[in-house]
C-alpha positions as CSV (number, residue, x, y, z in Angstrom):
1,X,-245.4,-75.1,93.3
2,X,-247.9,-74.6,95.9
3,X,-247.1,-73.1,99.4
4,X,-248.4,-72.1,102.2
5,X,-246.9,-69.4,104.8
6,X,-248.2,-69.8,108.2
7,X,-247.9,-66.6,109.8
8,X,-247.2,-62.9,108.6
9,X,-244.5,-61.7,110.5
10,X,-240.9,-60.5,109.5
11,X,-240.2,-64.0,108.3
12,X,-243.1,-64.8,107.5
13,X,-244.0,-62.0,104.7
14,X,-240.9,-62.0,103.7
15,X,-240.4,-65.9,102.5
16,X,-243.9,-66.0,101.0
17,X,-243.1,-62.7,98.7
18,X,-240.1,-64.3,97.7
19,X,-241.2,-67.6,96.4
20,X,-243.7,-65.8,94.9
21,X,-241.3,-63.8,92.8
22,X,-240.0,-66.7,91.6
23,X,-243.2,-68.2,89.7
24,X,-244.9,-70.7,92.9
25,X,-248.7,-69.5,94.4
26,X,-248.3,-68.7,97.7
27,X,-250.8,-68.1,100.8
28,X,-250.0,-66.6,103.5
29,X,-252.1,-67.3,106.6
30,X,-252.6,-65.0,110.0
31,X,-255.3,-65.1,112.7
32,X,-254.9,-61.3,112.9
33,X,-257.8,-59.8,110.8
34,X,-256.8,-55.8,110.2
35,X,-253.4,-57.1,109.0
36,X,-254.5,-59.6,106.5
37,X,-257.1,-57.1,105.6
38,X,-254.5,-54.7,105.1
39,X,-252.0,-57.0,103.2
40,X,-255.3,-58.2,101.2
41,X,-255.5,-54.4,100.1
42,X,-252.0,-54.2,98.8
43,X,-250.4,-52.4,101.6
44,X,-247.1,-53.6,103.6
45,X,-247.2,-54.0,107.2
46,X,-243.6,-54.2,107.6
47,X,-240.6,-51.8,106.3
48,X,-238.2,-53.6,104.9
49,X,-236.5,-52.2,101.5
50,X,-236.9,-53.8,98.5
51,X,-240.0,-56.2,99.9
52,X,-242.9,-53.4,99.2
53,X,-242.5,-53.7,94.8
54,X,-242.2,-57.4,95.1
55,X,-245.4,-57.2,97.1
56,X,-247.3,-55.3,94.8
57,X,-246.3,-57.0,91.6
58,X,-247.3,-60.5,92.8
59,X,-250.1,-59.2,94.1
60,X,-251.2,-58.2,91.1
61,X,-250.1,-61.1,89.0
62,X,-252.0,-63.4,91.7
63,X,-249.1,-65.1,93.2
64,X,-249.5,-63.8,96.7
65,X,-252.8,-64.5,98.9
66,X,-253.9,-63.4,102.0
67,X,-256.2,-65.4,104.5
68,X,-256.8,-65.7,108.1
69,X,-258.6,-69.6,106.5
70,X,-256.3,-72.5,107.7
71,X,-258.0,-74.5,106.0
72,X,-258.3,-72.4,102.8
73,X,-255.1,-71.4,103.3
74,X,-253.2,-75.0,103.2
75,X,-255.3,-76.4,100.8
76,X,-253.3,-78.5,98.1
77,X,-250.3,-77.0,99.0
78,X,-247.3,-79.1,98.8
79,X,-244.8,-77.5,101.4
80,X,-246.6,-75.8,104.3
81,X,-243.9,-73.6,106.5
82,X,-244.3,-72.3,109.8
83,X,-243.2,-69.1,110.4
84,X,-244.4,-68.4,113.8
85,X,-243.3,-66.2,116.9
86,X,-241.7,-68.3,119.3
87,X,-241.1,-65.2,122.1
88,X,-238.8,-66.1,125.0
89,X,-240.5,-67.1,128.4
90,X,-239.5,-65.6,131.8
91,X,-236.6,-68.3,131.8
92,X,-235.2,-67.5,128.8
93,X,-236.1,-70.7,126.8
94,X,-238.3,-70.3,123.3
95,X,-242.1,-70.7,123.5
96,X,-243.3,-73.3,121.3
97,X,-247.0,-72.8,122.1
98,X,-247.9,-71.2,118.7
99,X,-245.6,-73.9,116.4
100,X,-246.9,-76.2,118.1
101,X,-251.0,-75.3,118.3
102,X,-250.5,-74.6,114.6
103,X,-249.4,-78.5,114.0
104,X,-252.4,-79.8,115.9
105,X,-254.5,-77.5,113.4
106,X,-252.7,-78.8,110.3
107,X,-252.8,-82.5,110.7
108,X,-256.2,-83.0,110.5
109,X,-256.4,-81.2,107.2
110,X,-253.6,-82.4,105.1
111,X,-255.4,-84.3,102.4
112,X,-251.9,-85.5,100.3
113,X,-248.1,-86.1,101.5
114,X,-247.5,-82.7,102.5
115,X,-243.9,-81.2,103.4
116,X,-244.2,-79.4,106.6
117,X,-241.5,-76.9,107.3
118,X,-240.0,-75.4,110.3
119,X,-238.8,-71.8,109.5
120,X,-239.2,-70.1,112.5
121,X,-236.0,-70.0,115.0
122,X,-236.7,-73.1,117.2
123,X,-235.0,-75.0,119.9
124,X,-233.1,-78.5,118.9
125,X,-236.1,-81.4,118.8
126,X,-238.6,-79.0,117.8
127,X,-238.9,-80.9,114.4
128,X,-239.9,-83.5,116.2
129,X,-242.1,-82.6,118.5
130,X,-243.7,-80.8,115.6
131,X,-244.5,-84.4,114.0
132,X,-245.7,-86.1,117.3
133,X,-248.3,-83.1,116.8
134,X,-249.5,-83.1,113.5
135,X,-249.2,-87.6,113.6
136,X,-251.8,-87.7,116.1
137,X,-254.1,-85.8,113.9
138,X,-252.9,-86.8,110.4
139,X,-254.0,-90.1,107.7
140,X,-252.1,-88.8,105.1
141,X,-248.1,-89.5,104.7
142,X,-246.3,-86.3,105.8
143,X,-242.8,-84.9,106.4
144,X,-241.5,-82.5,109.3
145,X,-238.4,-80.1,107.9
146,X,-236.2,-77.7,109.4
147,X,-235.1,-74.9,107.4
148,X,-233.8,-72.2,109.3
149,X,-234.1,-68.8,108.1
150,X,-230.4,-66.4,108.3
151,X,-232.4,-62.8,107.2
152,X,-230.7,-59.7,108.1
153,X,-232.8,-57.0,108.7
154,X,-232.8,-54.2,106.4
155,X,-230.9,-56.4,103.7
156,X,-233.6,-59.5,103.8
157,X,-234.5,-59.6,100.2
158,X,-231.5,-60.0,99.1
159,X,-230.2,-62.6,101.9
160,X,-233.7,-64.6,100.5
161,X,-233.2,-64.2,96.8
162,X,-229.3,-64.5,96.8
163,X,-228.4,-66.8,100.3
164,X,-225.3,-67.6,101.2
165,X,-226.3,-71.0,101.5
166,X,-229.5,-73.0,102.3
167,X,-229.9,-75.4,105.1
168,X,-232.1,-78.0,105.2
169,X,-232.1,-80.6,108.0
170,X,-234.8,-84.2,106.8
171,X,-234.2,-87.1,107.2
172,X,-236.6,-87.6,104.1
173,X,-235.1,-88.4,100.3
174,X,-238.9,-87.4,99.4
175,X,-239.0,-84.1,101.5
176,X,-235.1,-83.2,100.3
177,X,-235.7,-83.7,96.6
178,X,-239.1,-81.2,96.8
179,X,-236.9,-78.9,98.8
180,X,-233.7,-79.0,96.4
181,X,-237.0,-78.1,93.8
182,X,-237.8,-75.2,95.6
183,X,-234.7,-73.6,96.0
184,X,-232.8,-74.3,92.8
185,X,-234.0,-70.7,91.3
186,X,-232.0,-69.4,94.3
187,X,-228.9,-70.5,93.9
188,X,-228.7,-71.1,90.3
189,X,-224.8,-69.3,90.9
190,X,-223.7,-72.1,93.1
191,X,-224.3,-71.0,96.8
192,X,-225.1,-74.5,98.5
193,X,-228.1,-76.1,100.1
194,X,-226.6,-78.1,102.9
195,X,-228.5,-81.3,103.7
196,X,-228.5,-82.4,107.2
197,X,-230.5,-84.0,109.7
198,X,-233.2,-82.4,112.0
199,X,-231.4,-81.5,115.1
200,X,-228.2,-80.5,113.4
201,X,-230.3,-77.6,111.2
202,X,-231.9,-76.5,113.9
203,X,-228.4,-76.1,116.0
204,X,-227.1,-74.7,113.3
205,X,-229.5,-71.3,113.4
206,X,-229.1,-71.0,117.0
207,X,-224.9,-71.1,116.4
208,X,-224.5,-69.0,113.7
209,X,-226.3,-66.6,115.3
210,X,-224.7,-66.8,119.2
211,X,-221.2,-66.9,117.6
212,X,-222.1,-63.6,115.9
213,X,-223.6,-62.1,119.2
214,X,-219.8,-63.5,120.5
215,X,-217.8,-61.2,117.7
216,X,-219.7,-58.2,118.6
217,X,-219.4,-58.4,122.1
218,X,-215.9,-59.4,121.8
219,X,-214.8,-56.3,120.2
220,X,-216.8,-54.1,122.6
221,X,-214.3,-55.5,125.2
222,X,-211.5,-54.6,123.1
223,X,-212.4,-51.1,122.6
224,X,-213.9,-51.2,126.4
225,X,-209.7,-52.1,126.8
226,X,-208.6,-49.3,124.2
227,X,-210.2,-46.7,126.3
228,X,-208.4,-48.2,129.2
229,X,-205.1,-48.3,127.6
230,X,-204.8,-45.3,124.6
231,X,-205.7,-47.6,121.9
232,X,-208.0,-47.4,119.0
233,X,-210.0,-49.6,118.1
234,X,-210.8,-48.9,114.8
235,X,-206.9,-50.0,114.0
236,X,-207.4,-52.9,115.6
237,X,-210.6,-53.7,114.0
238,X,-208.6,-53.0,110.7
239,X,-205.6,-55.1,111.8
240,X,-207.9,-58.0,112.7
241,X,-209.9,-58.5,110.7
242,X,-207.7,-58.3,107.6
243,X,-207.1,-62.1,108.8
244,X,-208.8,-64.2,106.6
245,X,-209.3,-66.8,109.3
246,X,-211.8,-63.6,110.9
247,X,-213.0,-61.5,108.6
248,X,-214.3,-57.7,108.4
249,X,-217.8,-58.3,108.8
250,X,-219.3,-58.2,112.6
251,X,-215.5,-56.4,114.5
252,X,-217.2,-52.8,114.3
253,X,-217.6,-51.8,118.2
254,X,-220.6,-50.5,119.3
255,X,-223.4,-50.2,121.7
256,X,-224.3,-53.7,122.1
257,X,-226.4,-55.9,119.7
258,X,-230.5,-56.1,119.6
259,X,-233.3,-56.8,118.0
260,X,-235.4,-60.3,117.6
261,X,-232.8,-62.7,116.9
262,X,-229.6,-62.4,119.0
263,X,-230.6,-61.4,122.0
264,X,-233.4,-64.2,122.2
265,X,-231.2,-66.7,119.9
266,X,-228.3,-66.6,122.3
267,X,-230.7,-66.5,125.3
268,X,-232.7,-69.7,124.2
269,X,-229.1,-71.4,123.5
270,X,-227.8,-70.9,126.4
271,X,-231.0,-72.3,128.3
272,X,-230.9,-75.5,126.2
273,X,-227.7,-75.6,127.0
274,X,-228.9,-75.5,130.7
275,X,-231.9,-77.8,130.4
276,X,-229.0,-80.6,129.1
277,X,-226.5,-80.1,132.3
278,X,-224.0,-78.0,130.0
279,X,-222.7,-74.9,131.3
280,X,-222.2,-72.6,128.1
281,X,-220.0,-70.1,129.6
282,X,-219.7,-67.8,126.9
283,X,-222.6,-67.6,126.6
284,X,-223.4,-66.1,129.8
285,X,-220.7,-64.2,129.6
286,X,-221.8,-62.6,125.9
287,X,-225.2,-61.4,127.3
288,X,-223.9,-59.9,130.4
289,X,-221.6,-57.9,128.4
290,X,-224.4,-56.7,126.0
291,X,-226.5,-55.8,128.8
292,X,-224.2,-53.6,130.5
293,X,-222.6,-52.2,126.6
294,X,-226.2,-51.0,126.0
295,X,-225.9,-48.4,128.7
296,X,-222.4,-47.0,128.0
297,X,-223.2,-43.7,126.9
298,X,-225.4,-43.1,129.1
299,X,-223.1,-43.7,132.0
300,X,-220.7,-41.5,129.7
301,X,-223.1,-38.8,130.0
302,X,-224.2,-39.0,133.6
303,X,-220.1,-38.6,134.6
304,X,-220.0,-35.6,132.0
305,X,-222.4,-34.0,133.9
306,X,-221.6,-35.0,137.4
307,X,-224.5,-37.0,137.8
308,X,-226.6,-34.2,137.7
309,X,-229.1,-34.8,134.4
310,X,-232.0,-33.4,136.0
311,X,-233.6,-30.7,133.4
312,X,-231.3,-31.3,130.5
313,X,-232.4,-31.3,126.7
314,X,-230.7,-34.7,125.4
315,X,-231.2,-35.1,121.7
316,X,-231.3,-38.9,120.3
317,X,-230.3,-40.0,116.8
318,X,-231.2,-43.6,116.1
319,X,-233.9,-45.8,117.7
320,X,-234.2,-48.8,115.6
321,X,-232.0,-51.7,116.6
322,X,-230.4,-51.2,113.5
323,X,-230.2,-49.0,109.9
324,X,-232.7,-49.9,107.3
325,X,-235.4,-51.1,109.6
326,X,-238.3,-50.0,111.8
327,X,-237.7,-52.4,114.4
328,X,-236.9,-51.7,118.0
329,X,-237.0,-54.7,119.8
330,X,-234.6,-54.8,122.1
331,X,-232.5,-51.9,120.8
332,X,-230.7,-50.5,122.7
333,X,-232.5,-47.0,122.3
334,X,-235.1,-48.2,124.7
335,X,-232.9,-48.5,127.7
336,X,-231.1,-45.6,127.2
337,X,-234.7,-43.9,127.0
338,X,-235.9,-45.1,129.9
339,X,-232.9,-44.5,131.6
340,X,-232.6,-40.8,130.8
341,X,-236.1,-40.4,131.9
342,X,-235.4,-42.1,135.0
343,X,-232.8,-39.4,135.6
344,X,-235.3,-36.7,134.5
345,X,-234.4,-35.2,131.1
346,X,-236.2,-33.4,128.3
347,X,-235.7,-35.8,125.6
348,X,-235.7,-35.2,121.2
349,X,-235.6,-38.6,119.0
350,X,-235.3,-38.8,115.8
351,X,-235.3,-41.7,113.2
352,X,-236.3,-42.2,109.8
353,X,-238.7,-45.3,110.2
354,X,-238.7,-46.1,114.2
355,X,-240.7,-43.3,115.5
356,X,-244.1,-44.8,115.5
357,X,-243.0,-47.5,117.2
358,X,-241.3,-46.0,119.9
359,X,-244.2,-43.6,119.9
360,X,-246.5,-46.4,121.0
361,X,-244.3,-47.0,124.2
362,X,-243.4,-44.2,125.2
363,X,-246.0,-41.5,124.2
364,X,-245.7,-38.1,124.6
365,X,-243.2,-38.8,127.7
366,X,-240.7,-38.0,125.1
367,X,-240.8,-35.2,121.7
368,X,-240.4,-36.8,118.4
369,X,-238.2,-34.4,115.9
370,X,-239.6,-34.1,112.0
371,X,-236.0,-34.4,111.1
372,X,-232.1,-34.6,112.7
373,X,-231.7,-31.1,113.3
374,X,-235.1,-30.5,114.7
375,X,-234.1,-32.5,117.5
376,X,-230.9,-30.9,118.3
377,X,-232.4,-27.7,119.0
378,X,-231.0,-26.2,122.3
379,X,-230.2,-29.4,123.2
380,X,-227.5,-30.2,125.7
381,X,-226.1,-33.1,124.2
382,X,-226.5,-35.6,121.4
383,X,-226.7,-39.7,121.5
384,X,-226.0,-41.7,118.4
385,X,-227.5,-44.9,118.7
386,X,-228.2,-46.2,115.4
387,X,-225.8,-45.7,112.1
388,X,-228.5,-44.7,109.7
389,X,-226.8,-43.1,106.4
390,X,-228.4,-39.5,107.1
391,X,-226.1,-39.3,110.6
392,X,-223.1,-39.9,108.2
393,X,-221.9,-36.8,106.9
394,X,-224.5,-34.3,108.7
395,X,-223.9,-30.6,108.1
396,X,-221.7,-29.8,111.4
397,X,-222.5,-26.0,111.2
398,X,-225.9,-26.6,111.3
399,X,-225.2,-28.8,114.4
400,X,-223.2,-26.0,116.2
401,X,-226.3,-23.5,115.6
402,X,-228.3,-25.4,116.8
403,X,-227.1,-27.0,120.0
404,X,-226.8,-25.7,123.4
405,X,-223.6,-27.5,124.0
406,X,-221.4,-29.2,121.2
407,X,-221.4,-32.3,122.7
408,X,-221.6,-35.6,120.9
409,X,-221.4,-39.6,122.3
410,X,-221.3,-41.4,119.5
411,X,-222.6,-44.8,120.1
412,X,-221.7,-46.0,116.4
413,X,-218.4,-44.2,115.8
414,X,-219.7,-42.5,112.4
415,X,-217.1,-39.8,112.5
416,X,-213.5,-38.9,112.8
417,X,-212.2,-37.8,116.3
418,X,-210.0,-35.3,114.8
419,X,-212.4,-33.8,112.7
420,X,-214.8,-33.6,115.6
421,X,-211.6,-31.9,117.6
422,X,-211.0,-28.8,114.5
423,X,-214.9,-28.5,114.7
424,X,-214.6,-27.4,118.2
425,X,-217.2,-30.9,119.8
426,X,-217.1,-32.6,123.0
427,X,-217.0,-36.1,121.4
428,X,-217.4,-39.3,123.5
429,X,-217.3,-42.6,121.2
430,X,-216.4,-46.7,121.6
431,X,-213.2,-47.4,122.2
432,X,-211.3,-44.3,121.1
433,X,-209.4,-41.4,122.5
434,X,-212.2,-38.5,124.0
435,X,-212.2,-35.2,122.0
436,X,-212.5,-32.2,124.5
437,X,-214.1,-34.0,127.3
438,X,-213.6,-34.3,130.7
């Protein structure tokens, strides 16, 4: 099959590679010229593992196309999908401007009954509006799909070639028969693709999501309660989610959530919610948490300190939202950056793919470590942030050398409070008893 990719970003690059890999000719189109050229030359502009060999292979077996051409780009292709930014605006709700000035391009050009595809996260009606747009410009027969995407970050590949389940929302037999085509080499093992109509797929992105942004927050008020009360959390994580009605996955308390889809997923749900006269509560509730979870070792580590940070070497571990990625937005590393440098302290980061990026914010207001330990060194404290593998099981005596105090706040609980108590550390984490501190 045929396909085009309209736009190169996470979701993007990602769904074009993979139905490459699985035999169809796919173009991808950007209007940014140095990253197609880039992309044209065979390298990745994203990190993501697993994505950079499937690149290069289908790139070499001329699968996988690059153009910043519309109109090359769509020609004779047979699904066209739409994987564009769709940013929040100052009010919270998603900004449709590039889905929809992408449709108004498209219609004119479609030559043949063409199935045009929603992937990026989009508000309920989008679909829609998206065929009012390319209609007026169209003479060809068309369809308008929504196919949300459910990729985690730093596991992508897999979520794409081995999904959980598809969802397709057309009111089309024509448009759900070329889809069921297109994914069958996915789920050969049985995973479903769930048919539904327009509005109900594109709901059903925006509440998968916002319910997990609700477990995560949820059990950062438990363990905000545990340190109340003496509890542990990680018992009650344990106890809970043993319950098959809850499950392990999403109870592990934390620093808050980030990165491009739950903050703005839950944000653009809750002013849809709004623009209908319903008053989502949780909602509200779930991103006032996260906001104020974001900054919890910080305020930790102002009260260790008596509010006096002024001077003080604080060393960072973490600054992508999450492991396996190089993506920062809205991790919570960048408030507690700006927040320690607001309070005028000599900061050390470290991560193994986020620097860059954090670099290009934040420049040489902060020092960027070649490694973990590098950035301990006489350093008055250390923040976790992110649960990369390396922080895991780090060598503690090397830590000890190298710090000016032995104090740890642990903003992903990676280690055992007792162990941290025989290795002589200070050690602050979420929702567990303090080790040595004040």
């Amino acid at each position: 099959m045929k396909i085009a990719v309209v736009g190169t970003g996470y979701v993007g690059l990602v769904s074009g590679t993979c139905f490459s890999e699985t035999g169809n000719h796919v173009t991808c189109i950007d209007i940014d010229e140095a990253k197609v050229a880039q992309l044209n030359s065979g390298k990745i502009t994203i990190y993501e593992p697993g994505l950079e060999a499937l690149f290069e292979r289908n790139i070499r077996q001329h699968r996988l196309h690059f153009t910043t051409n519309i109109s090359q780009g769509i020609e004779g292709a047979e699904v066209i999908f739409l994987a564009l930014p769709t940013p929040p605006t100052e009010d919270g709700s998603a900004d449709l401007k590039y889905v929809i000035q992408v449709a108004k391009e498209i219609g004119p050009l479609l030559q043949d009954y063409t199935v045009i595809v929603d992937k990026s996260t989009v508000p309920v009606g989008t679909a829609e509006k998206v065929r009012i747009e390319v209609s007026a410009h169209s003479k060809v027969p068309f369809d308008v799909v929504s196919n949300p995407e459910f990729l985690r970050e730093g596991a992508a590949v897999d979520d794409f070639m081995k999904p959980d389940r598809v969802v397709v929302g057309t009111s089309s037999q024509r448009a759900r028969k070329i889809m069921e085509n297109l994914y069958a080499p996915l789920v050969r093992q049985g995973n479903p693709i769930i048919f539904m109509d327009e509005l109900s797929a594109e709901l059903t992105k925006y509440a998968a999501n916002a319910f997990l942004a609700t477990k995560i927050t949820f059990m950062n008020e438990i363990a905000n309660l545990c340190e109340k009360l003496g509890a542990d959390v990680d018992s009650i994580r344990k106890g809970v989610g043993t319950d098959s009605r809850i499950g392990r996955r999403f109870l592990f308390a934390g620093i808050g959530y980030g990165g491009s889809c739950f903050p703005k997923d839950v944000q653009a749900l809750a002013k849809s919610s709004e623009e209908v006269g319903y008053d989502f509560k949780i909602l509200k509730s779930v991103m006032s948490t996260n906001k104020t979870q974001k900054l919890k070792l910080l305020e930790r580590l102002k009260r260790h300190f008596n509010n006096n940070l002024s001077g003080k070497k604080i060393a960072i571990w973490g600054l992508s939202f999450k492991p396996y990625t190089d993506d920062i937005r809205e991790a919570p590393s960048l408030d507690n950056i700006s927040g320690l440098l607001d309070a005028g302290v000599n900061l050390s980061v470290y991560d193994p793919e986020a620097l860059p990026s954090v670099k290009n914010i934040y420049g040489d207001k902060i020092s960027y470590a070649e490694d973990e330990y590098d950035a301990l060194e006489d350093a008055d404290a250390l923040l976790i942030l992110t649960e990369w593998p390396v922080f895991r099981t780090p060598d503690f005596d090397v830590m000890s050398s190298k710090m000016k105090n032995k104090l740890v706040l642990d903003g992903r609980n990676l280690y055992e409070p007792s162990i941290m108590q025989e290795l002589g550390f200070t050690y602050y984490s979420i929702g567990r008893n303090v080790i040595n501190g004040k």
